[in-house]
MDAnalysis code that builds the backbone (N, CA, C; Angstrom):
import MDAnalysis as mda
import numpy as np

u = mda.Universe.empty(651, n_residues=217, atom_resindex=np.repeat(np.arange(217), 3), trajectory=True)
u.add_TopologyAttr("name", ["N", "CA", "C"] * 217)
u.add_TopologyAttr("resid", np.arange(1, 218))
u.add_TopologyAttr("resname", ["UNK", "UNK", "UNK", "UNK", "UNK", "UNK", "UNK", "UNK", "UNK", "UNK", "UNK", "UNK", "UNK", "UNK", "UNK", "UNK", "UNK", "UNK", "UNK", "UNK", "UNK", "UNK", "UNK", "UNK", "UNK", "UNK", "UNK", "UNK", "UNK", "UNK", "UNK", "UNK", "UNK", "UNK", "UNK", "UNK", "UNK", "UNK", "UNK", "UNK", "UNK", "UNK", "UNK", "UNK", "UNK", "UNK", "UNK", "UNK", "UNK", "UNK", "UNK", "UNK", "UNK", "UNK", "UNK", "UNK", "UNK", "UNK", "UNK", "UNK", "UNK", "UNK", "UNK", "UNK", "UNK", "UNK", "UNK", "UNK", "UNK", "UNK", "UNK", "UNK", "UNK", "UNK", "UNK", "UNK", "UNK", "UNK", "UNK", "UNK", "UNK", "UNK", "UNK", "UNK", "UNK", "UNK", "UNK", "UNK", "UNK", "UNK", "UNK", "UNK", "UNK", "UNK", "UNK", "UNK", "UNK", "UNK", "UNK", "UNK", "UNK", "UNK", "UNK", "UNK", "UNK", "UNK", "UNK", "UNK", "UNK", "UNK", "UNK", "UNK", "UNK", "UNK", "UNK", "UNK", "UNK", "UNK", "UNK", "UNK", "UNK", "UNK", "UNK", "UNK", "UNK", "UNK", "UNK", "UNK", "UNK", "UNK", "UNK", "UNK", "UNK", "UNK", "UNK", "UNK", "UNK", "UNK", "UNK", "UNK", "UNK", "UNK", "UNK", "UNK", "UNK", "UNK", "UNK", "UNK", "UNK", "UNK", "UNK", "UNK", "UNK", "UNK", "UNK", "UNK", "UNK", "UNK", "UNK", "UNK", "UNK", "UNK", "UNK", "UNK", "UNK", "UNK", "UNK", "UNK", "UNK", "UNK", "UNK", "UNK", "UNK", "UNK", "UNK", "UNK", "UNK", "UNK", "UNK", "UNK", "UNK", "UNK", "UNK", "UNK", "UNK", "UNK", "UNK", "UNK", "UNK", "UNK", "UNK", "UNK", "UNK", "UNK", "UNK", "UNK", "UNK", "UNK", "UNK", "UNK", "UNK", "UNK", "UNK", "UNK", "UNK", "UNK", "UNK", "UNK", "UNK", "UNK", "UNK", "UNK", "UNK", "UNK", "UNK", "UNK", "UNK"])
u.atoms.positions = np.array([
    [117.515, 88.282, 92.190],
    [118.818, 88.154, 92.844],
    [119.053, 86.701, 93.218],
    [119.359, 85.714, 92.277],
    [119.229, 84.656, 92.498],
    [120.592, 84.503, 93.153],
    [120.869, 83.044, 94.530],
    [121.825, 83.103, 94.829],
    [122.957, 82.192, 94.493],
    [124.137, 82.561, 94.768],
    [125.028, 81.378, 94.081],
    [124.557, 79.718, 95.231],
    [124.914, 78.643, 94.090],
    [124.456, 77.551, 94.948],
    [124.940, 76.818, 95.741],
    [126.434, 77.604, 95.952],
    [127.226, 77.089, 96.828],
    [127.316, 78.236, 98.233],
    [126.018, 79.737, 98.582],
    [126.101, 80.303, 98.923],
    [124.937, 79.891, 100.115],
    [124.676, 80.147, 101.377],
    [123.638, 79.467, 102.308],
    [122.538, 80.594, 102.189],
    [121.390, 79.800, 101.978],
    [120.153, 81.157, 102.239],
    [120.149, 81.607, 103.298],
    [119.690, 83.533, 103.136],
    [119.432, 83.562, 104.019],
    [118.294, 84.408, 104.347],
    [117.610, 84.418, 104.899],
    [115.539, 84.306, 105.365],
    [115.546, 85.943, 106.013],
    [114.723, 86.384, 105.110],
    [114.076, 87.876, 105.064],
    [113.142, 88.405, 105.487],
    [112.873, 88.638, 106.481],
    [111.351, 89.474, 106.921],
    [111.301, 90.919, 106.629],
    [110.702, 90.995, 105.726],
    [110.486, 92.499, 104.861],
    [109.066, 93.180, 105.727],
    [109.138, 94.024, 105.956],
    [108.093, 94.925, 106.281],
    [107.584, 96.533, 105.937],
    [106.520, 97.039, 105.878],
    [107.012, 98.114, 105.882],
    [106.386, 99.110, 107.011],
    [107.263, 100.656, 106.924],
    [106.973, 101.008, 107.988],
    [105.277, 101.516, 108.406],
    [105.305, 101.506, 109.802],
    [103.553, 101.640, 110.374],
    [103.154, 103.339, 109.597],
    [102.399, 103.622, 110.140],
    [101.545, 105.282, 109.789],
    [102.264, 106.200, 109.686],
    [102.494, 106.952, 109.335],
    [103.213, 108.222, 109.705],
    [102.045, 109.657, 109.849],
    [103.089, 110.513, 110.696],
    [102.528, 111.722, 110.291],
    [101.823, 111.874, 109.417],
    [102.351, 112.250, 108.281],
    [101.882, 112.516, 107.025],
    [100.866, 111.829, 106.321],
    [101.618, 110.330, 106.556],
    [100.124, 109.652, 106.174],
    [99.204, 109.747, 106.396],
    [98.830, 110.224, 107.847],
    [97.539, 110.440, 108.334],
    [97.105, 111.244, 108.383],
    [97.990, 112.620, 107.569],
    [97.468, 113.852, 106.745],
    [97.174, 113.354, 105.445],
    [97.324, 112.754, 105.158],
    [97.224, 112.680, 103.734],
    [98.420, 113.319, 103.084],
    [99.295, 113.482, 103.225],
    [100.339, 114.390, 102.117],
    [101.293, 112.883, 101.857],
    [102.148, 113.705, 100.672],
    [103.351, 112.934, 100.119],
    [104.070, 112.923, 101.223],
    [104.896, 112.021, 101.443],
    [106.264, 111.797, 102.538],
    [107.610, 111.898, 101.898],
    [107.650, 111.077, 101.310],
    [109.250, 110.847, 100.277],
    [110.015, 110.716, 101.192],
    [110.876, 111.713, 101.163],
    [112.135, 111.811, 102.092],
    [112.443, 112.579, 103.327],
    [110.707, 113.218, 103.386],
    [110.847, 113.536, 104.679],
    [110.631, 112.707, 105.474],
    [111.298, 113.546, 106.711],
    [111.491, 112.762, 107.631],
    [110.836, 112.778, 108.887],
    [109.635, 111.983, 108.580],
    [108.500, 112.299, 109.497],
    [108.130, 111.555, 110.234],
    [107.414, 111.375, 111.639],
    [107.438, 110.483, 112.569],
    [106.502, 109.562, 112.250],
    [106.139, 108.321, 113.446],
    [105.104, 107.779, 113.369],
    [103.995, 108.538, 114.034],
    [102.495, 108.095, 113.540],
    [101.420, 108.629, 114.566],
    [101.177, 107.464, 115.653],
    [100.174, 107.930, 116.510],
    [99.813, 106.794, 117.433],
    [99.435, 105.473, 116.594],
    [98.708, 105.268, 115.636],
    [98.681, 104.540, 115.110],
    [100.091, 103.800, 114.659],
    [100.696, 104.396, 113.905],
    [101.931, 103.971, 113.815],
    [103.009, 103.004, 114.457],
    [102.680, 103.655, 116.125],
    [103.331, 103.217, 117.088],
    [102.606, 101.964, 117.765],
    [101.254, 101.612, 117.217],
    [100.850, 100.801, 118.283],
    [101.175, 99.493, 116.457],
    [101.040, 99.767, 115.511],
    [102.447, 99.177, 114.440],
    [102.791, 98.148, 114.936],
    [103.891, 99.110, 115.569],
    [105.348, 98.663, 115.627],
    [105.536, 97.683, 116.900],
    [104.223, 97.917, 117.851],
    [103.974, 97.355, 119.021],
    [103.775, 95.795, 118.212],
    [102.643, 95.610, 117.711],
    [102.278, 94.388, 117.205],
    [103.395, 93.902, 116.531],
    [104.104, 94.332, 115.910],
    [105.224, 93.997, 114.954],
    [106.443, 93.353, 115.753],
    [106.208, 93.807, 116.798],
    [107.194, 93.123, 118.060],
    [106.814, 91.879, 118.218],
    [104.972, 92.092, 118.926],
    [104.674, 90.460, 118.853],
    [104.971, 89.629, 118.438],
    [104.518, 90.350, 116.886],
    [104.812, 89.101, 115.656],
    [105.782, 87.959, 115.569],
    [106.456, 88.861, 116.040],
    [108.105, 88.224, 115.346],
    [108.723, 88.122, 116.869],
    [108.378, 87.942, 117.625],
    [108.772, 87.754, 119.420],
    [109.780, 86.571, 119.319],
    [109.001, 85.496, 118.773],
    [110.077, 84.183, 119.019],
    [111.205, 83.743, 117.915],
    [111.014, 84.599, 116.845],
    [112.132, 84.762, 115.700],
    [114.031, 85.190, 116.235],
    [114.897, 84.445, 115.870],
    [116.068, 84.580, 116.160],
    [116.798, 85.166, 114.841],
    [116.689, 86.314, 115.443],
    [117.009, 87.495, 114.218],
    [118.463, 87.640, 114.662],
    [118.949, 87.682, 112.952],
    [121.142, 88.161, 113.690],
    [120.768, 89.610, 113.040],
    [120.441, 90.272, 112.699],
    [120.104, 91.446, 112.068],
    [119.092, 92.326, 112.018],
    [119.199, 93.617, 112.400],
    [117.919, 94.270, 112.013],
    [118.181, 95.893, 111.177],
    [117.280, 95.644, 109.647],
    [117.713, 97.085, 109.136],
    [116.837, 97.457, 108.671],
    [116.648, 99.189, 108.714],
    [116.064, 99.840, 108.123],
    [116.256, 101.179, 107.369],
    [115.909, 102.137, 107.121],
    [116.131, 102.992, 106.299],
    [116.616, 104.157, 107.464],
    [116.635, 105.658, 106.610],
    [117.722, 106.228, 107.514],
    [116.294, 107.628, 108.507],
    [115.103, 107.383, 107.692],
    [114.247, 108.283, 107.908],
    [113.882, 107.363, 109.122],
    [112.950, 108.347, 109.877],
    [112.730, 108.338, 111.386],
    [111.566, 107.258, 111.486],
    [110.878, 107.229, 110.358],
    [109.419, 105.909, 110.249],
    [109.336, 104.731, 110.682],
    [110.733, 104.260, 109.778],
    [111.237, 103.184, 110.100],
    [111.925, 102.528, 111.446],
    [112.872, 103.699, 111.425],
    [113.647, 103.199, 112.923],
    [112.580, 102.863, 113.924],
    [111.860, 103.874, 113.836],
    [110.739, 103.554, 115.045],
    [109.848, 102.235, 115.061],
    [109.797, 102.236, 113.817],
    [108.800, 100.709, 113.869],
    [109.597, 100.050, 114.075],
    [110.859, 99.855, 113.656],
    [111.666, 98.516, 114.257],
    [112.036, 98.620, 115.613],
    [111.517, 99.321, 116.721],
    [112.382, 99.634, 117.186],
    [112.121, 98.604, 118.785],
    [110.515, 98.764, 118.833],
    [110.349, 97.506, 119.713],
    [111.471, 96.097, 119.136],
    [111.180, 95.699, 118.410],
    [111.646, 94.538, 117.849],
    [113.067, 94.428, 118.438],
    [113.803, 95.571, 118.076],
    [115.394, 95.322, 118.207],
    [115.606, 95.481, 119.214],
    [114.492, 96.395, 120.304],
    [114.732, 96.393, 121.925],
    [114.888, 94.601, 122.472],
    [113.735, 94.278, 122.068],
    [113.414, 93.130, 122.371],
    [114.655, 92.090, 122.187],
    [114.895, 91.639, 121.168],
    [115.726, 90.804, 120.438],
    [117.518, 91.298, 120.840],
    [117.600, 92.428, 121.646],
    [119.140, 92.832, 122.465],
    [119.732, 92.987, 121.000],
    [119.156, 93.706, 119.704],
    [119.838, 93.991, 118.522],
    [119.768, 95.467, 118.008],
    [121.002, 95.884, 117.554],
    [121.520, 97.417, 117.281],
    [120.370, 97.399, 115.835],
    [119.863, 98.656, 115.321],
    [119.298, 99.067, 114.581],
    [120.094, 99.373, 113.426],
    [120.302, 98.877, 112.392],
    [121.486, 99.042, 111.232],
    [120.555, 99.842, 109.917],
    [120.687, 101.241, 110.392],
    [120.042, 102.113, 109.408],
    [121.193, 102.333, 108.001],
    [120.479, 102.539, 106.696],
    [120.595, 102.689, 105.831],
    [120.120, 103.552, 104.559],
    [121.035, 105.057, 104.644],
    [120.418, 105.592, 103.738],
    [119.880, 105.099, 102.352],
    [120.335, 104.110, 101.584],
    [120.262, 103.589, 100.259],
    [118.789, 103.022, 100.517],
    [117.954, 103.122, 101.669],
    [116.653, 102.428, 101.760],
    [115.266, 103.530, 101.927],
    [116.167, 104.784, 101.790],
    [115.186, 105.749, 101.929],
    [114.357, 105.539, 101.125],
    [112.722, 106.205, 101.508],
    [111.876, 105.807, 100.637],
    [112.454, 107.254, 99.005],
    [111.669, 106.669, 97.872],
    [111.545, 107.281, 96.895],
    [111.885, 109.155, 96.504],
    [112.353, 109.664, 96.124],
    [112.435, 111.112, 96.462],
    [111.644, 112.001, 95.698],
    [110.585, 112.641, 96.539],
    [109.678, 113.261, 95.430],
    [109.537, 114.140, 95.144],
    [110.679, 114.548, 94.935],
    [110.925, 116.310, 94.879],
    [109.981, 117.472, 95.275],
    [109.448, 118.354, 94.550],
    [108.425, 119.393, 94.769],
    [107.064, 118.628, 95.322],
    [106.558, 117.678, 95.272],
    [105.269, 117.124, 96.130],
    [105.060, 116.396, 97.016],
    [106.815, 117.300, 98.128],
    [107.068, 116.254, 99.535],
    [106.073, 117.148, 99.910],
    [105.466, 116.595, 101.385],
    [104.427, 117.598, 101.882],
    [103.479, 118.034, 101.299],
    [102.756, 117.532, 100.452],
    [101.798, 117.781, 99.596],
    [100.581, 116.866, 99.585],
    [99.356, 117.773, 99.402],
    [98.222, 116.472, 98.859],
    [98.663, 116.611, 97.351],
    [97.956, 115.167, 97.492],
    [98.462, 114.904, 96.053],
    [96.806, 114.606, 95.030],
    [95.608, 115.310, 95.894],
    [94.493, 115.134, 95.074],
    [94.081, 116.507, 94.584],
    [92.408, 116.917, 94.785],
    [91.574, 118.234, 94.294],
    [92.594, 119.201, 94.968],
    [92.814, 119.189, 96.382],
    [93.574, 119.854, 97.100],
    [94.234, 120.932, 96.618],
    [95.389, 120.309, 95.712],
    [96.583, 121.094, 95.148],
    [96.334, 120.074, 93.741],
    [95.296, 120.998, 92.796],
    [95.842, 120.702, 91.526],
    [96.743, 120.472, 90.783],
    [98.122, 121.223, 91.097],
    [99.478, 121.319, 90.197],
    [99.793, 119.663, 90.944],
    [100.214, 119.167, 91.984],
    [99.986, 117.944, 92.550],
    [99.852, 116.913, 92.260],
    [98.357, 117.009, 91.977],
    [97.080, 116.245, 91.852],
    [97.549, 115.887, 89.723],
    [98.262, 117.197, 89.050],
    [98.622, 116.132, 88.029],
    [99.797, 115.787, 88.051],
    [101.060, 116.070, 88.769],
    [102.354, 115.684, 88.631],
    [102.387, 114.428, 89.445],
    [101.212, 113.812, 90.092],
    [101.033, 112.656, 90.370],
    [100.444, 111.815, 90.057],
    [99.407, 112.348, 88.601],
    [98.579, 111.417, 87.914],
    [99.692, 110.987, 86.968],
    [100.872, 111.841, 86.070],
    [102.105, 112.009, 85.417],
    [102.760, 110.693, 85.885],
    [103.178, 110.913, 86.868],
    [104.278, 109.753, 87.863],
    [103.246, 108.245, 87.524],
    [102.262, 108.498, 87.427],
    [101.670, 107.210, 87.604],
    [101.436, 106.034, 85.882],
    [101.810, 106.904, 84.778],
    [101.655, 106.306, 83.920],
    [102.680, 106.274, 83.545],
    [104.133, 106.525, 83.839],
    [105.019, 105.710, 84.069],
    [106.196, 105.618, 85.253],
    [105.773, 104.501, 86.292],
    [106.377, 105.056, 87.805],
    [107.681, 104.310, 87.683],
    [108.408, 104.114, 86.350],
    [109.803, 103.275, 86.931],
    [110.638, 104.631, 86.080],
    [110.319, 105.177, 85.251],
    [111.264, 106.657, 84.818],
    [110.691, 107.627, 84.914],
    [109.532, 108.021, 85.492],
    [109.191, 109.343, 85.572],
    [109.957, 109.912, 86.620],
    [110.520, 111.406, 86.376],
    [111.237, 111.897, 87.578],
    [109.934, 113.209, 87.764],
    [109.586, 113.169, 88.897],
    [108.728, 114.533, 89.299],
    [109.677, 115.694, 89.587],
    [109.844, 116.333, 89.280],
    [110.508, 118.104, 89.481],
    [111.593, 117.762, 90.645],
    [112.592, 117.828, 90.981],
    [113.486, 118.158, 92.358],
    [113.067, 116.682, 92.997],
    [112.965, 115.641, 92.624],
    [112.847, 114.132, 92.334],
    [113.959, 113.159, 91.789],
    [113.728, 112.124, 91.862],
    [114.104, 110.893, 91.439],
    [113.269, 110.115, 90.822],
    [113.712, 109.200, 90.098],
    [113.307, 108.250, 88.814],
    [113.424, 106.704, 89.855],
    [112.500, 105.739, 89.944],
    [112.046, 104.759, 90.055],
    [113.614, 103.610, 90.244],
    [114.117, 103.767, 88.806],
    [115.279, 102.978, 88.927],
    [116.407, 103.444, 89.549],
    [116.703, 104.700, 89.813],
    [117.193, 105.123, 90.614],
    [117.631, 104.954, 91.676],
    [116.032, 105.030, 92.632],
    [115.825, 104.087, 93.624],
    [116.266, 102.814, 93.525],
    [115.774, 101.901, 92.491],
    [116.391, 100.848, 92.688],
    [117.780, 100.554, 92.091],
    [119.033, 101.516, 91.980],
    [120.562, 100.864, 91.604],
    [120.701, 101.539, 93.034],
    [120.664, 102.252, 93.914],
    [120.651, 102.342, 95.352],
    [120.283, 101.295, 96.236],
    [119.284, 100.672, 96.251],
    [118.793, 99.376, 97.235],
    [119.638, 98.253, 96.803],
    [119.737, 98.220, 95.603],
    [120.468, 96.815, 94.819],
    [122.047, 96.673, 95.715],
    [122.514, 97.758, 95.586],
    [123.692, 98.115, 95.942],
    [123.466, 97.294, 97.636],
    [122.732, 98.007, 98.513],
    [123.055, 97.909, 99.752],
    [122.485, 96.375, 100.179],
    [121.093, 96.416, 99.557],
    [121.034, 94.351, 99.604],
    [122.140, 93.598, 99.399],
    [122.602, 93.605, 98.121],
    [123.676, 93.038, 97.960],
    [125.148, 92.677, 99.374],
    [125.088, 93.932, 100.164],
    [126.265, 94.317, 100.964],
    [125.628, 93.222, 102.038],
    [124.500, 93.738, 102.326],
    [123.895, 92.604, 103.282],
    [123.597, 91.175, 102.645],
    [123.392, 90.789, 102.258],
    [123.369, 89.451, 102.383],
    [124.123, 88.455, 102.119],
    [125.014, 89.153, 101.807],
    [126.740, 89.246, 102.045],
    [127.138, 88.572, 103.239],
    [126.829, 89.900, 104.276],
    [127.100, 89.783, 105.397],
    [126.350, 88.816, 106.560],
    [125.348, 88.924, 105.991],
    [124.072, 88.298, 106.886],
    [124.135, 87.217, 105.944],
    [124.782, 86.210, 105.460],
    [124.599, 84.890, 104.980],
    [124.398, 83.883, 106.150],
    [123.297, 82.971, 105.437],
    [122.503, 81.973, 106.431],
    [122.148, 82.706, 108.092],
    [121.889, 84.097, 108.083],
    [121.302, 84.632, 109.071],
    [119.597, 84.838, 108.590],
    [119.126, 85.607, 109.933],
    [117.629, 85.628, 109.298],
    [117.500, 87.262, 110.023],
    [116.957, 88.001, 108.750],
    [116.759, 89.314, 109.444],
    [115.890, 89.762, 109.208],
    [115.802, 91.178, 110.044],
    [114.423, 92.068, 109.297],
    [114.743, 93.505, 108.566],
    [113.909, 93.512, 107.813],
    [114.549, 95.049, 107.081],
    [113.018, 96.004, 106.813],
    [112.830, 96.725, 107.541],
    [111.626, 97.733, 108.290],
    [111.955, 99.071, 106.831],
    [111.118, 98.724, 105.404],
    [111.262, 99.965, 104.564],
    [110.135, 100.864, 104.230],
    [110.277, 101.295, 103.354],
    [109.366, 102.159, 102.216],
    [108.482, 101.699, 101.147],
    [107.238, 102.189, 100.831],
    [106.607, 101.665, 99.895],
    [107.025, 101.109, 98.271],
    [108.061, 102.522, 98.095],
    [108.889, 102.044, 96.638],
    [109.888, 101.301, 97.098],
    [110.535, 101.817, 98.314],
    [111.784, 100.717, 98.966],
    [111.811, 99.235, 98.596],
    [110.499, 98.575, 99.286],
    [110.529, 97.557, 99.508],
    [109.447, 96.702, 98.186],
    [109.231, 97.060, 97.436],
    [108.796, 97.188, 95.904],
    [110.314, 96.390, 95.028],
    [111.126, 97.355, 95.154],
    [112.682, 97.064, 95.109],
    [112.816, 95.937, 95.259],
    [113.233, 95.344, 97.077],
    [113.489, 94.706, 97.750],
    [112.822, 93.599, 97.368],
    [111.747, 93.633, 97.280],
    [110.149, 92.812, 97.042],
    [111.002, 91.581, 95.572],
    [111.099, 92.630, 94.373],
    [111.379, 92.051, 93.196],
    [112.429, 91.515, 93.022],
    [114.011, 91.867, 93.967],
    [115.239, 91.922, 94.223],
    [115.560, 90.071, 94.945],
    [114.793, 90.222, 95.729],
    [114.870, 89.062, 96.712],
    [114.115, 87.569, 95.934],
    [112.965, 88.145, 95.147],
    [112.416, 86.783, 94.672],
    [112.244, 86.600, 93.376],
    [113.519, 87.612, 92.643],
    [113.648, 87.368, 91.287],
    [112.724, 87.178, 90.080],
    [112.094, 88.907, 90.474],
    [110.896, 88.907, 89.358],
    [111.749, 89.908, 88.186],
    [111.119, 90.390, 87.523],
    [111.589, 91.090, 86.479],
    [111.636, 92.527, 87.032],
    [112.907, 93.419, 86.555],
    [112.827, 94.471, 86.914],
    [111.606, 95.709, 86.598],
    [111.393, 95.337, 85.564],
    [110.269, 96.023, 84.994],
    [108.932, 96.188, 85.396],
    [108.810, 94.910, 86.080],
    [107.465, 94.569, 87.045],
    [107.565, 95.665, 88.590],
    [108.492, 95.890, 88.669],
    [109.270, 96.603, 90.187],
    [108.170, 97.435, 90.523],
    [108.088, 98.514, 89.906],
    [107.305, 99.615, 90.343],
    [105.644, 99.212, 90.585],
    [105.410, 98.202, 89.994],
    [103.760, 97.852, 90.122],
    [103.469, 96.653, 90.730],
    [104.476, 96.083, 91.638],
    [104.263, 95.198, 92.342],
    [102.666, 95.788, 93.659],
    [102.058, 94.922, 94.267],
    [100.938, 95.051, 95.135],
    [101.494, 94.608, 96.816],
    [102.193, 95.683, 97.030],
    [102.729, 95.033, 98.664],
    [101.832, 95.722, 99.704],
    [101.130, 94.735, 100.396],
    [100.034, 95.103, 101.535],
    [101.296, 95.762, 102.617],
    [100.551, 96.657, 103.611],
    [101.211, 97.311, 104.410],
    [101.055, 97.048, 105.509],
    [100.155, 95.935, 105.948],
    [99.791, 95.317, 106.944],
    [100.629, 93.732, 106.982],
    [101.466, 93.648, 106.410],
    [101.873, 92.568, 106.129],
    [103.159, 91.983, 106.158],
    [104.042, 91.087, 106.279],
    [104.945, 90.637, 106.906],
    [105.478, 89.594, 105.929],
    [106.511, 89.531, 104.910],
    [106.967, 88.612, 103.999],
    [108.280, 88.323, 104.215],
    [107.964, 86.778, 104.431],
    [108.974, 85.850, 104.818],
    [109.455, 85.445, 103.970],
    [110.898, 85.997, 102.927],
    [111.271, 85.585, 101.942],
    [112.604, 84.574, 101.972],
    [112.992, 83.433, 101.440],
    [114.409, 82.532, 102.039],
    [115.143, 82.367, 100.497],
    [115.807, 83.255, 100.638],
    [116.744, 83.688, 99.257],
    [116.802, 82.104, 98.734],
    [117.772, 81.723, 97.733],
    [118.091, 80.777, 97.411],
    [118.048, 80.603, 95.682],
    [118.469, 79.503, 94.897],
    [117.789, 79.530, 93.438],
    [116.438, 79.217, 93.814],
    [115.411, 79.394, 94.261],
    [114.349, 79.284, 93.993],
    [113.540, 79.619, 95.167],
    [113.955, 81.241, 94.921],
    [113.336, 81.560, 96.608],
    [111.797, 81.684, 97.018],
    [111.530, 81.146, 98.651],
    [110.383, 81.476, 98.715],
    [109.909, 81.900, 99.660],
    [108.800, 82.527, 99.292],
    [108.212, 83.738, 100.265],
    [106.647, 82.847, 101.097],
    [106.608, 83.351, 102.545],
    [105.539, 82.928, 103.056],
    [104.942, 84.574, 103.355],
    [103.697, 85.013, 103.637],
    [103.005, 86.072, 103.836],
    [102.217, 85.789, 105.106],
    [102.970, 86.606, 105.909],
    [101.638, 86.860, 107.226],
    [101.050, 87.953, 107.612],
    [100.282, 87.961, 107.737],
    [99.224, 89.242, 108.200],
    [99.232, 89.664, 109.499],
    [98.979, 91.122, 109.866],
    [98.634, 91.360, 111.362],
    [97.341, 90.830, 111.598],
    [97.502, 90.490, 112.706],
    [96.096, 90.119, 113.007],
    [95.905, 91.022, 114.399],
    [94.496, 90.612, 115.362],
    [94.194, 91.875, 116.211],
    [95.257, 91.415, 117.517],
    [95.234, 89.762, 117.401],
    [95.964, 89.649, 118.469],
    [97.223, 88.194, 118.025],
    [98.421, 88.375, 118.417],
    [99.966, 88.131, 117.694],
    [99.596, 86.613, 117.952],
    [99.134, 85.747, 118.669],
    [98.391, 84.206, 118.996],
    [97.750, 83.499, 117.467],
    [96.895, 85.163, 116.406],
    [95.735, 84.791, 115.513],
    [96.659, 85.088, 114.011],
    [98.307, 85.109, 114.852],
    [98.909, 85.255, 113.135],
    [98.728, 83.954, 112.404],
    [98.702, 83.901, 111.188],
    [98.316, 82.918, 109.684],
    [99.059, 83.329, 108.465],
    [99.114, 82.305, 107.953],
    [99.809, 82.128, 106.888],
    [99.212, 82.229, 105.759],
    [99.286, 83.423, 105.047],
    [98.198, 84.051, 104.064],
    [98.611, 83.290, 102.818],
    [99.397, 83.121, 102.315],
    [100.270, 82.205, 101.091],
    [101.539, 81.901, 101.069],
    [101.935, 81.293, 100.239],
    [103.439, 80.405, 100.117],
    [103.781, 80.549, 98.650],
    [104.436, 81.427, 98.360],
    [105.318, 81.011, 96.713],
    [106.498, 80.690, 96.599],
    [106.535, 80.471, 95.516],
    [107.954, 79.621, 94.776],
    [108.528, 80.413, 93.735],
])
């Protein structure tokens, strides 16, 4: 999404959301809409830290409950409304929401080995297809950064969400989308532009010991 050069960057803190329920069952999530666990929540605590002295004009996330919550210190903090967005829901996985997806439940365990050898068009049963997902995110990035020109925001998503977002913002190939490697502990500082670039910070145990994991171009 390269930007026009007469257009002002504007600086992205991508995240994604802390633990959930489910996660810490082990099942698929997709589109349910499932909370954080304690873990989750103590997240979203640090995630506040993080970003404490950041002058955010924006804060968005998806429309499921994961997200809002992790952003939610943040936007307390920062005196900013929460600008949810269905088009950021995570991935939809039809028949293996709520599901293990290993030995568990065999039928599962292959309609998720399936999805995996090819995750940008495979549709799983009562599902969605990869690109899918992404002419939905494309759409609503676009609206924002629009709006949020030369602002700096945060946008609290989904694992395929922000995969999307990930490739969208720093102008990789679409094709690469689905197999991008986005840590979940992690915090990417992306500054749109023709030649955007991303800094990576990590949680650390305490918000004083954040670092600057890399810098691309």
């Amino acid at each position: 999404m390269t930007a026009k050069s007469d257009r002002r960057p504007t600086t992205v803190y991508l995240v994604r959301h802390g633990e959930s329920q489910l996660n810490l069952e082990q099942r698929v999530s997709g589109q349910l809409d499932t909370s954080l666990s304690a873990t989750g929540v103590q997240h979203s605590l640090r995630l506040a830290e993080q970003l404490w002295d950041v002058s955010f004009t924006g804060i968005y996330t998806s429309a499921l409950k994961r997200t809002i919550e992790t952003a939610r210190p943040t936007a307390e903090h920062h005196g900013l409304p929460i600008q949810s967005k269905a088009e950021f829901n995570e991935l939809h996985m039809g028949v293996l929401q709520g599901r293990f997806r290993d030995a568990r439940d065999p039928e599962a365990e292959a309609l998720w080995k399936a999805r995996k050898q090819d995750r940008r068009f495979y549709r799983i049963p009562g599902g969605e297809r990869f690109v899918d997902l992404a002419e939905r995110v494309k759409i609503a990035l676009r609206a924002i950064l629009v709006q949020e020109e030369g602002g700096t925001i945060l946008i609290v998503g989904h694992r395929n969400v922000n995969r999307a977002l990930f490739g969208l913002l720093m102008d990789q190939p679409e094709a690469d989308w689905p197999d991008l490697s986005l840590k979940s502990r992690s915090v990417y500082r992306i500054r749109t532009g023709e030649q955007p670039r991303m800094d990576i910070f990590h949680f650390m145990a305490q918000a004083e010991e954040r670092i600057i994991l890399e810098t691309r171009t």
